[in-house]
N, C-alpha and C positions, 0 to 999 in steps of 0.2 A: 041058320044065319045068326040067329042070337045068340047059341053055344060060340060062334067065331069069334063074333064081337067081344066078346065075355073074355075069351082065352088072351084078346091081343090086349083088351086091359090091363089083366093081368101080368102079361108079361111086362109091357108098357113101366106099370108102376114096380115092377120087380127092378128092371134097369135102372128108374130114374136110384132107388133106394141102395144096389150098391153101387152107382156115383159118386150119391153122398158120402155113404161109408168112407169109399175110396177117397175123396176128397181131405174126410175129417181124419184118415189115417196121416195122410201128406202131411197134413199141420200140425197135426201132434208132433210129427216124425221135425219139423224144421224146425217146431220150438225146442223139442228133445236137442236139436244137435245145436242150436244157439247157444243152450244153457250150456251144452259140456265144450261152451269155448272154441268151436268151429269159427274158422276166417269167413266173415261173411264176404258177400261178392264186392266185386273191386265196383268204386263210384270214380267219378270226376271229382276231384279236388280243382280246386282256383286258388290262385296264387292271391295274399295277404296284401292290399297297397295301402299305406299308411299316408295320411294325410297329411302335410307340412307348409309351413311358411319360405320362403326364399327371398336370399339379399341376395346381389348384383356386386361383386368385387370391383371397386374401381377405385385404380391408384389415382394418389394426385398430387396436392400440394396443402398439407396439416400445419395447424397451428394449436400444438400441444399449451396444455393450462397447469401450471401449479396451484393448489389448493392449501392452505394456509390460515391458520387462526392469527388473529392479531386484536393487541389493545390501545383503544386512541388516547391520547394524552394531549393537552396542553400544551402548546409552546408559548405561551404569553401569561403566565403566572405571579402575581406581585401580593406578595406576605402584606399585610396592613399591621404592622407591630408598633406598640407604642413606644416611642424614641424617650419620653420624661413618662416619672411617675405623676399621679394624681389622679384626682375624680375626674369620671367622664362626665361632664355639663351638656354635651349637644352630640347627637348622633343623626343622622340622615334621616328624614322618615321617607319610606319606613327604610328599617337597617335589620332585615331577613336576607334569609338562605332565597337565593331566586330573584332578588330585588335588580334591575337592570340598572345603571348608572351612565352617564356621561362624563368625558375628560373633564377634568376641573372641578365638579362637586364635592363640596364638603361632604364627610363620612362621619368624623369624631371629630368631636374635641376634647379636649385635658383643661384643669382648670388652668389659664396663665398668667394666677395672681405671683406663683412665685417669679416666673418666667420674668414676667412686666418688671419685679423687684430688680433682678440681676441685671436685668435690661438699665434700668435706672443709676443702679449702681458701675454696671460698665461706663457708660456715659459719663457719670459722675469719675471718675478715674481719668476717663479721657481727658476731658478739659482740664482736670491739677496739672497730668502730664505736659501737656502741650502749654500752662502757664510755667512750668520749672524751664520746658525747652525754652519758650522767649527769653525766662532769667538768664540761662545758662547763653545763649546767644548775646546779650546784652555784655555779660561778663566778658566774653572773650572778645568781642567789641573795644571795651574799655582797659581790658587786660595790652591790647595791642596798641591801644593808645598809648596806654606809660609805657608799655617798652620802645614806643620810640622817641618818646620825651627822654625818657635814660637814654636813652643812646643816643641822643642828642647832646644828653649832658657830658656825657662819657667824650666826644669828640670836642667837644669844650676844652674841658681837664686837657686831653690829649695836646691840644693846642697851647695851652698853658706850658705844658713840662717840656716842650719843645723850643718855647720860647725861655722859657728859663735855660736849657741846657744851651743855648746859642748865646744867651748874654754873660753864663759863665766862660764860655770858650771864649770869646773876645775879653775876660779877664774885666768885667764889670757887675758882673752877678754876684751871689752871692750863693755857698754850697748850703745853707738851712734855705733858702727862696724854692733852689732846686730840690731839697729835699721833700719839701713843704709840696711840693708844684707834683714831684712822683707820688705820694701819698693821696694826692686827692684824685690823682688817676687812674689810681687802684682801688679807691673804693668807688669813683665813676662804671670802673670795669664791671666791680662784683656787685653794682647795683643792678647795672644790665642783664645780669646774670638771674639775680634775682629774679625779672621782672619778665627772665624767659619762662622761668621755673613756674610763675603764678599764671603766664599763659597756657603752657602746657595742663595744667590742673582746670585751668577755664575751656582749654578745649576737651578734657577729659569729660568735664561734667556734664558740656553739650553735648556728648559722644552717649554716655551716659542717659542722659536727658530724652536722645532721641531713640533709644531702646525704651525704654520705658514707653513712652510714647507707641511705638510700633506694638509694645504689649495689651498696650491698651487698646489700640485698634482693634488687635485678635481678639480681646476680651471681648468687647462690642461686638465683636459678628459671631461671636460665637454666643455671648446671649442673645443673638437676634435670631439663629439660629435656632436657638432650645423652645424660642417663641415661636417659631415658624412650627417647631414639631410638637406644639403642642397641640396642631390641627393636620390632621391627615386629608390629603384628597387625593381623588381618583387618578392615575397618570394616563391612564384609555380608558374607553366606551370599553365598558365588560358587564360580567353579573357576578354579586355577592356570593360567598360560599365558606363555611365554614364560621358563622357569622358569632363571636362567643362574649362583643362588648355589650352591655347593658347603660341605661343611663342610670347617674348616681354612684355607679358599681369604683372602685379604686383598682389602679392597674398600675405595675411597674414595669420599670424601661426591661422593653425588649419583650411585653407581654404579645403574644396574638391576636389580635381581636377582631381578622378576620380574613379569605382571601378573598381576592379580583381576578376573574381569570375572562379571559376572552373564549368566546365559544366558538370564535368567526376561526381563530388561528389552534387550528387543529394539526395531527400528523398519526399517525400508526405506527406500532414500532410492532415488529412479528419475527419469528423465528423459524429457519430453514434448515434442510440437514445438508453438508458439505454435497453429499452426490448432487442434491437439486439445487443450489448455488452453485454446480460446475456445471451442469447442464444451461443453467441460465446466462453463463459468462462464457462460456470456452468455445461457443462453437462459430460466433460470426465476428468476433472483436469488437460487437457496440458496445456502445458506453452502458453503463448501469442505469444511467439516468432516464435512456431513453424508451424504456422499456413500458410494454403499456400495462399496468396493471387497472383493478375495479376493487373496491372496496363495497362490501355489499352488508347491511345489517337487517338481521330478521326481526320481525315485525311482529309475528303470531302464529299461532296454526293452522293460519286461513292462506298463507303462501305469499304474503305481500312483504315486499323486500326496500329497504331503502338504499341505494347506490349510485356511487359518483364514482369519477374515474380518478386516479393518484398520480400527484405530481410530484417527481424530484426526487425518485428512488435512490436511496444511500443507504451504505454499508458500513456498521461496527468497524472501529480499523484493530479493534482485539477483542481476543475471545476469551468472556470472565472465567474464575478457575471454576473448576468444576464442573461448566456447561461443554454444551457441541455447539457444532454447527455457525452456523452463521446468522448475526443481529441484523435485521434492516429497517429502515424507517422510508417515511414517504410520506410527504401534503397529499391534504384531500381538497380537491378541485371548488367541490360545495358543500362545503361543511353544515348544512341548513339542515337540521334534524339528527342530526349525531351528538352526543356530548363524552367527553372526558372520560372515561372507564365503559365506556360500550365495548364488548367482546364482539368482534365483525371478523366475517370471512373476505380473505383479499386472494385475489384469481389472479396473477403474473404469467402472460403471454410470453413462453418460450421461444428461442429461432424456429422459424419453422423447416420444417422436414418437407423431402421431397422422395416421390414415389412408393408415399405409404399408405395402405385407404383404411376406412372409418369401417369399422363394422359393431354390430349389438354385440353385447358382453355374453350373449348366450348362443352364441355363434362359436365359438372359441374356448375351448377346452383349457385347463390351466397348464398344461403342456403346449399349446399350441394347434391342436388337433382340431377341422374342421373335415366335416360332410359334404361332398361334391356331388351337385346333381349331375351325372354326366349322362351318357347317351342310353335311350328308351329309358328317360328318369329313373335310372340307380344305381344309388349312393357308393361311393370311393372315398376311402379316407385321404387327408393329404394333411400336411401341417405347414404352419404363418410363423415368422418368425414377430413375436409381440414384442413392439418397440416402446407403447406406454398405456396404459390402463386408464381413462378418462371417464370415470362413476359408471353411467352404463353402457359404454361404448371403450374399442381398445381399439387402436391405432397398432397396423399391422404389414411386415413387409411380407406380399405372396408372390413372389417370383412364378410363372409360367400359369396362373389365375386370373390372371387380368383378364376381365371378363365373365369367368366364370360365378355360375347360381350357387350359394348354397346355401345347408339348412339354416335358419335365423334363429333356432330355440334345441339346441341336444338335448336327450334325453337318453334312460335308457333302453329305449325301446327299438332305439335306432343305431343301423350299423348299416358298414359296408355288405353290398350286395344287395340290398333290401330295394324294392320298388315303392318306389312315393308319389305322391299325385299332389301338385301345388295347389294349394286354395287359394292364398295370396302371396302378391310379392309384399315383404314390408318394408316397409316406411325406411329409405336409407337415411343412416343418421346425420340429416345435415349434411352444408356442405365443409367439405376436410379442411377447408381452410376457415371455416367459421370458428370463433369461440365456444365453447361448452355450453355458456350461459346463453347463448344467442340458440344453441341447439334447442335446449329443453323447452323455450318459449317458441319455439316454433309450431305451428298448426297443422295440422295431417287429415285430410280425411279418411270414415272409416267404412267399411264393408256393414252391411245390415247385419250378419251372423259375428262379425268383431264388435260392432257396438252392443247386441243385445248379450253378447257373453260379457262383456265389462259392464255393465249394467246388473247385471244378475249377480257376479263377484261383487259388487259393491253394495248390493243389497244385502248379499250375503254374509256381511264381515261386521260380526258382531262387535267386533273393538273398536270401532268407528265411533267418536263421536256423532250425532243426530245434526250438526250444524255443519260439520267435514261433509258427513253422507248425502246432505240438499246441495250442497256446494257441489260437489263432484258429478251427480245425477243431473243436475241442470246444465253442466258441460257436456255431459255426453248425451244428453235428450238433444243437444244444437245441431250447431253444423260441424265446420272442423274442430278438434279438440287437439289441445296443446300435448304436442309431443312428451313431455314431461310426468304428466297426468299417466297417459298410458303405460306409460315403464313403470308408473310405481305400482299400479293398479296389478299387471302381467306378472310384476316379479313378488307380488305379496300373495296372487295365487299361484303360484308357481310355474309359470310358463309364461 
């Protein structure tokens, strides 16, 4: 029994050893045939689903934006130049750049010692004049008296050689009586004559008399005039600029010595190109005027904007050599914070368009070409006709889309055929008929895994200033964060 025992161990341990062998043969032999490049056995493959964002086509009713630089100027500007020369004796205190004024305040004055002199001296001229005109009146007075005493005389004489020629005809006169009687009635005549001739000359002189006179007047208001500008004031409520009088200082007519400009009376004038000036006129036939633009000026790097809405849109009626397009100008509603050479963006609300919808600029191929999620979510290409490009959003007509998902961000990782799986819908831009400016300020809320990936890009972005970086991270730590905010944030990391 102990020899059996013995024998089946042995065999026992004989089989389990070549097993092993056998075994260790098998392995050598599969690695052997991996290595020389044998097709290993077939696995299950799964198919690749790429994760994506999706916007909702929905035509509507758009109100496209022109974008535009413009510079504001002044429409109420008044030169302060000196009209006389002379020392300045009095100036406004104070009489700086920035000095605010009211209508009526003295600004300068000019000395008006000589002023007073000529002033003195008109004066003095006026009253000689106007004593020669009483002479000259007096004379022709007394001139008309002796011509009718002569001509009194004269009808005398007349009488006389009348009466002589009737006593010679009845043959009792005598022809030296009659002679005697014609002679003194001829020089009665040419005394008359005389005495026309000295009135004429008396009324020449009061003719005379009263030009001078009338010279003298002008004289007079015209030195009261040279006196009047030897003091400048204010014609409106404005502010001082370009302030270059001093006191004591000597200035000659027609020097500058300062402007007055109103801050209140503002306007923009900016430049368009022909295509977007026919787009802004051609398509509904309203007036120019009526159109609504925003004038908006930047503030800093913290995103604060000053903006008032523009009044009284007008057009260049010619275009200077050598430029394009078209000039226009427009009041600003509330000019409180703008001044005179600020560079401001002005936003002109186009007609609007009908049955074209808003979508992200990264939806939209520069062809036209969009991603359709279509049935068991995967992608078909299709193309939008782009009617206008609005910063990050384009205004697009989709004929037979209405309705339809697509991707919100292309890449190229994505194409037709591909299966994708939506993580969110985003954010449609606004509604189609809002303004641009009214889009970006708009509020969105965001998904846990979208805010902590903007979060993290903004952490990340070395080129940030440290006072942008608290700004921006305290937005997105909130609740909803401004649509604007996340576009720029999306498109500086790339998606």
């Amino acid at each position: 029994m102990h020899f059996l025992r013995s024998a089946l161990v042995g065999v026992l341990l004989a089989a389990l050893s070549f097993g092993a062998l056998g075994w260790a043969g098998m392995a050598v032999w599969s690695a052997l045939s991996t290595a020389m490049g044998d097709a290993p056995p077939d696995r299950a493959r799964r198919e690749v689903v790429l994760a994506v964002r999706a916007v909702t086509v929905t035509p509507g009713r758009a109100v496209p934006v022109i974008d535009a630089f413009g510079t504001l100027r002044s429409t109420r500007t008044l030169d302060l130049r000196a009209a006389s020369g002379g020392q300045v004796v009095a100036l406004a205190d104070p009489f700086r750049d920035g000095v605010r004024v009211a209508r009526g305040d003295l600004l300068v004055s000019v000395d008006p010692a000589e002023a007073k002199a000529a002033l003195a001296t008109a004066r003095a001229d006026l009253s000689e004049a106007e004593a020669t005109l009483r002479d000259a009146e007096r004379g022709v007075t007394l001139a008309r008296d002796d011509l009718t005493v002569t001509q009194e005389q004269a009808d005398l004489r007349a009488q006389a050689l009348s009466r002589q020629n009737d006593l010679a005809a009845r043959g009792v006169g005598s022809a030296s009586a009659v002679e005697t009687a014609a002679l003194a009635a001829a020089q009665a005549r040419q005394a008359v004559v005389g005495r026309r001739q000295a009135l004429a000359e008396a009324e020449a002189r009061l003719d005379q008399s009263r030009t001078a006179r009338d010279r003298a007047e002008i004289a007079l208001g015209e030195a009261r005039r040279l006196l009047e500008d030897t003091s400048l004031t204010a014609q409106f409520d404005g502010v001082l600029s370009d302030v270059a009088a001093v006191r004591g200082g000597r200035v000659a007519p027609g020097d500058l010595l300062a402007r007055l400009v109103d801050p209140a009376a503002l306007e923009v004038a900016f430049r368009l190109s022909t295509a977007q000036f026919a787009r802004l006129t051609a398509r509904d036939g309203a007036p120019l005027a009526d159109r609504a633009l925003t004038v908006r000026l930047d503030l800093g790097s913290d995103g604060d904007v000053l903006e008032t809405p523009g009044t009284g849109l007008r057009e260049s009626p010619v275009v200077g050599e050598g430029e394009s397009g078209r000039a226009l100008f427009a009041g600003l509603e509330r000019p409180a914070g703008f001044r005179p050479g600020d560079i401001v963006t002005v936003r002109i609300a186009e007609p609007p368009l009908s049955g074209v919808a808003r979508l992200p600029a990264s939806a939209v191929g520069s062809d036209g070409r969009v991603l359709v999620i279509g049935p068991e979510e995967r992608l078909r290409e299709a193309w939008v006709q782009i009617v206008r490009r609005q910063d990050n959003t384009v205004l697009v007509r989709a004929p037979g889309l209405e309705g339809a998902r697509i991707v919100a961000d292309l890449g190229p990782a994505l194409g037709a055929g591909l299966k994708v799986r939506i993580i969110e819908e985003a954010a449609s831009p606004a509604s189609a008929s809002a303004p641009v400016s009214a889009q970006q300020d708009a509020l969105i809320d965001l998904t846990p895994a979208r805010r902590a990936a903007l979060i993290a890009a903004v952490q990340a972005d070395a080129s940030l200033p440290a006072q942008d970086r608290d700004r921006m991270l305290a937005l997105l730590e909130g609740g909803a964060v401004p649509l604007g905010i996340v576009q720029r944030i999306e498109q500086s990391r790339g998606g």
